[in-house]
N, C-alpha and C positions, 0 to 999 in steps of 0.2 A: 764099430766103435764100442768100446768098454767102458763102463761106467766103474770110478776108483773111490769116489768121496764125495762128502756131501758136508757144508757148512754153510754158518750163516757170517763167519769171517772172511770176508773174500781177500784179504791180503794172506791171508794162512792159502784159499788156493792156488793164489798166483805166486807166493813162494814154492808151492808145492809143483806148478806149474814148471816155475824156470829150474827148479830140480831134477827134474822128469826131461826134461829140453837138455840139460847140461851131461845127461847121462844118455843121450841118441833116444828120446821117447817122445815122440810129438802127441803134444797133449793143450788141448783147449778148457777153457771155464765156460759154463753153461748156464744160462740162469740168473744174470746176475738183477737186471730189473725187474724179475718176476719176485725175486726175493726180497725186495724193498717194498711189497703192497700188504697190506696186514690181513695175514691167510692162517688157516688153521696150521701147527706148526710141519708138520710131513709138507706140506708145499712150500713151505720158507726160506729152503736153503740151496744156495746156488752148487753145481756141482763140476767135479772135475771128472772129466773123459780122456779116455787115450784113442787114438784113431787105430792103431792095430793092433789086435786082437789077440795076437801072440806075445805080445810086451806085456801082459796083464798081471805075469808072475813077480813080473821083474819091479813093474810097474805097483804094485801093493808092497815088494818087498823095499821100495826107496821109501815111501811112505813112510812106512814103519824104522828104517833105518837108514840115513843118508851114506853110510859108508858099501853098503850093498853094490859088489858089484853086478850090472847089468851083462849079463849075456848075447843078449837080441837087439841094440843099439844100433842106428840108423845114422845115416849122415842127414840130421835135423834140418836144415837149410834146405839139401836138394830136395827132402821129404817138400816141402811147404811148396818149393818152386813147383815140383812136379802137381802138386795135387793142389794150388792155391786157389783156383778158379771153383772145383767143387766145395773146398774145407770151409771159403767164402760163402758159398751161399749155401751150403746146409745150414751152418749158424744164423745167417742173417733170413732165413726163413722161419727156422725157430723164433726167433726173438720176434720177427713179425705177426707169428701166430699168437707168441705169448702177449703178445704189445696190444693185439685185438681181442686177444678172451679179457684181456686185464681191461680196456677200455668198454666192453659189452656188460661187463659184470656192474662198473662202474655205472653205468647209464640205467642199468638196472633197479639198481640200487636207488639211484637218485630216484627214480619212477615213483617207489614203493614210499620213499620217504617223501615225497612232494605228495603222493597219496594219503599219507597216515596226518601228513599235519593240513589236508583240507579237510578231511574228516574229524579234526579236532576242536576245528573251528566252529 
C-alpha cells in the first residue's frame, strides 16, 4: 500500500477515492476517526492509500489532474472481490489500534485532570 494524500476534508478524499476507483485504482480512506480527536496538527488528517504499489504514478497523477489517463488500471470490483477479506481487516485493525491509543490517551488524560483539580482543592 502507497500512501497519496493527506487532509483534514474527508469528502475531498472520498471524491478523490471514487476518482481513483472510476479510473481501475483501488484505493481506501484511512484515518478518518483518528482525525476528529484534537491532536497536534501532522496527526489530524485522515489520509488516502492505494493498495498497489505500481498505480502510485498514475495514482498522484489523477490527483493532480482528473483527465489523466491511467495506464496500470485494474478491473476494481474483481480487485475488492479477490482481496476483500484481507482489505477488511487491515483497515478494521487499524482503526481498532487507533480506537484504543485514542481511548488510552483519553483516560489518561482524565487521570492527570482528576489529579490537578484534587490538588487544587
Amino acid at each position: 500500500m502507497k500512501l497519496i494524500t493527506r487532509a483534514s476534508d474527508h469528502s475531498y478524499l472520498h471524491a478523490l477515492k471514487l476518482r481513483l476507483e472510476g479510473k481501475g485504482i483501488p484505493a481506501v480512506v484511512l484515518g478518518e476517526n483518528v482525525s476528529r480527536v484534537v491532536l497536534p496538527f501532522s496527526f489530524n488528517q485522515a489520509q488516502l492509500w492505494i493498495y498497489i504499489d505500481e498505480q502510485a504514478y498514475d495514482a498522484d497523477q489523477l490527483v493532480l489532474d482528473e483527465a489523466h489517463e491511467v495506464t496500470t488500471g485494474v478491473d476494481v470490483r474483481r480487485f475488492y472481490q479477490q482481496n476483500n477479506s484481507s482489505a477488511k481487516n487491515s483497515a478494521t485493525v487499524g482503526q481498532a489500534y487507533a480506537n484504543l491509543a485514542i481511548t488510552a490517551i483519553a483516560i489518561i488524560l482524565g487521570f492527570f485532570g482528576l489529579a490537578w483539580f484534587l490538588n487544587s482543592q
